[in-house]
KOLDODREN-656059 format. One record per residue (C-alpha): residue number from 1; residue in three letters; z, y, x. Coordinates in nm, 3 decimals, padded with zeros to 5 digits, always signed. Layout:
[atom NUM ALA [Z Y X]]
...
***
This chain:
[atom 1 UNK [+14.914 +14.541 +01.342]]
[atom 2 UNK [+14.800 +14.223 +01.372]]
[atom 3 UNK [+14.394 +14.185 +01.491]]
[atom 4 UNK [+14.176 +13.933 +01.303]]
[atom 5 UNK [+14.000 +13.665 +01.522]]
[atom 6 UNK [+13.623 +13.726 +01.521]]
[atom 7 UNK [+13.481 +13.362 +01.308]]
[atom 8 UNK [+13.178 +13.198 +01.496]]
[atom 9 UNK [+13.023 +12.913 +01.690]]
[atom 10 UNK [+13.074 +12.947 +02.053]]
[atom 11 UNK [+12.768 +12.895 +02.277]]
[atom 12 UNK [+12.903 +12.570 +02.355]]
[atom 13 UNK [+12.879 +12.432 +02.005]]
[atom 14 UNK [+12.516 +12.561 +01.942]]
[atom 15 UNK [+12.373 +12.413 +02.257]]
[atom 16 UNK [+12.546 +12.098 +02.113]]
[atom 17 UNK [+12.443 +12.117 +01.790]]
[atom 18 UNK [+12.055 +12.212 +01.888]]
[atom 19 UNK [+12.062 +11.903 +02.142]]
[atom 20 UNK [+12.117 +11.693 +01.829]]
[atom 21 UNK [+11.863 +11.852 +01.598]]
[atom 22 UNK [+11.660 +11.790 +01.864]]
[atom 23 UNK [+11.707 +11.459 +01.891]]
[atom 24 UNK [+11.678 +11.371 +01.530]]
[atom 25 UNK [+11.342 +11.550 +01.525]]
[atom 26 UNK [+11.218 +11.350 +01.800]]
[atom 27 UNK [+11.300 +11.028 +01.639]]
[atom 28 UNK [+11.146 +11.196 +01.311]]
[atom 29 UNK [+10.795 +11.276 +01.507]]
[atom 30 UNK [+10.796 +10.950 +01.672]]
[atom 31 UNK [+10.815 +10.755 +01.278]]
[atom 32 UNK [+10.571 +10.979 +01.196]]
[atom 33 UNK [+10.295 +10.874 +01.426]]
[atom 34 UNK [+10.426 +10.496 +01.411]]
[atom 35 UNK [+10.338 +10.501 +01.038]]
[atom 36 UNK [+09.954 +10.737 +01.128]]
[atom 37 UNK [+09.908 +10.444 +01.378]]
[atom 38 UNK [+09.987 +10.143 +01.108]]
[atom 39 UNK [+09.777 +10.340 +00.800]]
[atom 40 UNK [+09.499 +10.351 +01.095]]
[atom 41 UNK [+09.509 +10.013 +01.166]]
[atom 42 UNK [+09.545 +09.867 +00.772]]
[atom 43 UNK [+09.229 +10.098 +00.712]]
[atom 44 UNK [+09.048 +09.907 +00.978]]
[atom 45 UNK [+09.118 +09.620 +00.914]]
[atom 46 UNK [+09.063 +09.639 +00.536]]
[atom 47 UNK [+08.668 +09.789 +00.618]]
[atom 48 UNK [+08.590 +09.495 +00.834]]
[atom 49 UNK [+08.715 +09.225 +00.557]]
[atom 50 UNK [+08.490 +09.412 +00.310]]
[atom 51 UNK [+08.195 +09.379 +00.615]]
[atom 52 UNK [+08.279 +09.040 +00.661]]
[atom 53 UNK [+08.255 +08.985 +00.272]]
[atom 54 UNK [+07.900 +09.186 +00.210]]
[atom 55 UNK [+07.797 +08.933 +00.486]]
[atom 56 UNK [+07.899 +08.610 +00.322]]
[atom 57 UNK [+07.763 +08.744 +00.007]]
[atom 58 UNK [+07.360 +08.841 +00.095]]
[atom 59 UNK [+07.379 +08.466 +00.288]]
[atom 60 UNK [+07.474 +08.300 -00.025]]
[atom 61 UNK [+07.227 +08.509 -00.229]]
[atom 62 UNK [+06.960 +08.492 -00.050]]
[atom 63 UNK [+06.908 +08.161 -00.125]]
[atom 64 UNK [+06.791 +08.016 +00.241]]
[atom 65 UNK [+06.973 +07.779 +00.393]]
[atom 66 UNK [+07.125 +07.866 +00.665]]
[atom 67 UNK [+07.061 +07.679 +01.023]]
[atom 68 UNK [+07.353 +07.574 +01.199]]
[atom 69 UNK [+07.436 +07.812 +01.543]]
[atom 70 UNK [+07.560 +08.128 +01.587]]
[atom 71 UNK [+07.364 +08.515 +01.504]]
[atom 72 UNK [+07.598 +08.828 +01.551]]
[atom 73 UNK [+07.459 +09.189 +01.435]]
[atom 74 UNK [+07.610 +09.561 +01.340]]
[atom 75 UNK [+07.671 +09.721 +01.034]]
[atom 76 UNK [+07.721 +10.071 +00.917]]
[atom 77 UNK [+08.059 +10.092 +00.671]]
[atom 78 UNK [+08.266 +10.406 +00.587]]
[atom 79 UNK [+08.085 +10.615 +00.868]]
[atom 80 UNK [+08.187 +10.356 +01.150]]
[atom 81 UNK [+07.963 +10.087 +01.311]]
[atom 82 UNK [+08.116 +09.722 +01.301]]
[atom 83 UNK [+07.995 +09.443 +01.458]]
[atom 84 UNK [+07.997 +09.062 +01.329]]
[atom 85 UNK [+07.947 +08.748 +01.427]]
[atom 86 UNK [+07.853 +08.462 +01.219]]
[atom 87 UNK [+07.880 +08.098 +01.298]]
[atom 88 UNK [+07.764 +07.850 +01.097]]
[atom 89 UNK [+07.907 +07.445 +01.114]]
[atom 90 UNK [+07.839 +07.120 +00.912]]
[atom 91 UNK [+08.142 +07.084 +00.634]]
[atom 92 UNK [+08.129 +06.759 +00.638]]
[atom 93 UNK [+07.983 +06.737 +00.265]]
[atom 94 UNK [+07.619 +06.722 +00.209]]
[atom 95 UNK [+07.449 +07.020 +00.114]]
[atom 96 UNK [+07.753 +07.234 +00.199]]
[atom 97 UNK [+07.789 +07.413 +00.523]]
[atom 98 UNK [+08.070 +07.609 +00.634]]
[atom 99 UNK [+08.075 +07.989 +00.759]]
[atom 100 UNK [+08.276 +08.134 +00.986]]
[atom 101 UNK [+08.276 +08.531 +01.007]]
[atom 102 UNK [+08.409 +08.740 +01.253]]
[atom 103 UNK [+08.396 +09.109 +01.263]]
[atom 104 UNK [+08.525 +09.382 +01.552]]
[atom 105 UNK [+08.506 +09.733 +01.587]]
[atom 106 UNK [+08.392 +09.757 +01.947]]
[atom 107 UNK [+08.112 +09.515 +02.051]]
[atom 108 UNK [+08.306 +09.378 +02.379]]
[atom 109 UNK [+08.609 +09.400 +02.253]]
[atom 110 UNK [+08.793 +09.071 +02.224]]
[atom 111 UNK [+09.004 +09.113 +01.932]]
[atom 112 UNK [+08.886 +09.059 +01.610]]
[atom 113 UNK [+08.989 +09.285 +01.250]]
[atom 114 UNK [+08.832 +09.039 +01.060]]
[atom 115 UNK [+08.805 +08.647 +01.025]]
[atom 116 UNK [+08.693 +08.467 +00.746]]
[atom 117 UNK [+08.568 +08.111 +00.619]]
[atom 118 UNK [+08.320 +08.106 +00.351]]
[atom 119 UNK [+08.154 +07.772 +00.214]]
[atom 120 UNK [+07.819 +07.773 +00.074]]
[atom 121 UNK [+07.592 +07.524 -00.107]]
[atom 122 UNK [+07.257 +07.432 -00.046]]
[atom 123 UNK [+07.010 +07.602 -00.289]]
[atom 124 UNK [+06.895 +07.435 -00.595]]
[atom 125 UNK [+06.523 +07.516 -00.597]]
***
């Protein structure tokens, strides 16, 4: 009589093929937390356009015109304090003066989340 062969992986094989799955499940985790980072990032940078924006938006309606120079402040937006900075320059047109806003998350950091220009007339009174 003839014996049959027992079928199976040898130990050899599994360590092989767990070294692999490994692998691939590293590479998986690291994606992962690339694209956590990124959605992070896009979120933060999206809340301090929108600060940016409410701040162009109560100078222009509050119908004073602003002095040229620089003010900075903080606001409080989606449970997270931001800080701006707003500088304001001559356009070159009369009655029209040019804003520049920056916003950051951290006060002494140096990069900025947020820049924009805004243009505003002078108030018709």
């Amino acid at each position: 009589m003839i014996k049959d062969k027992q079928a199976g992986f040898t130990l050899m094989e599994v360590l092989v093929a767990m070294g692999v799955l490994a692998i691939a499940l590293g590479a998986i985790i690291q994606s992962v937390s690339s694209n956590t980072d990124h959605a992070s990032y896009l979120r933060d940078r999206t809340l301090a356009h929108w600060v940016a924006m409410n701040r162009a938006v109560e100078i222009q309606s509050s119908n004073d015109w602003p002095s040229t120079g620089s003010r900075d402040g903080s606001e409080e937006m989606a449970g997270h304090k931001w800080y701006w900075q707003v500088t304001t320059i001559d356009s070159g047109v009369e009655d029209v003066r040019r804003l520049e806003i920056i916003v950051k998350r951290d006060k002494n950091n140096q990069q900025s989340l947020a820049f924009l220009v805004a243009l505003i007339g002078k108030p018709v009174l």
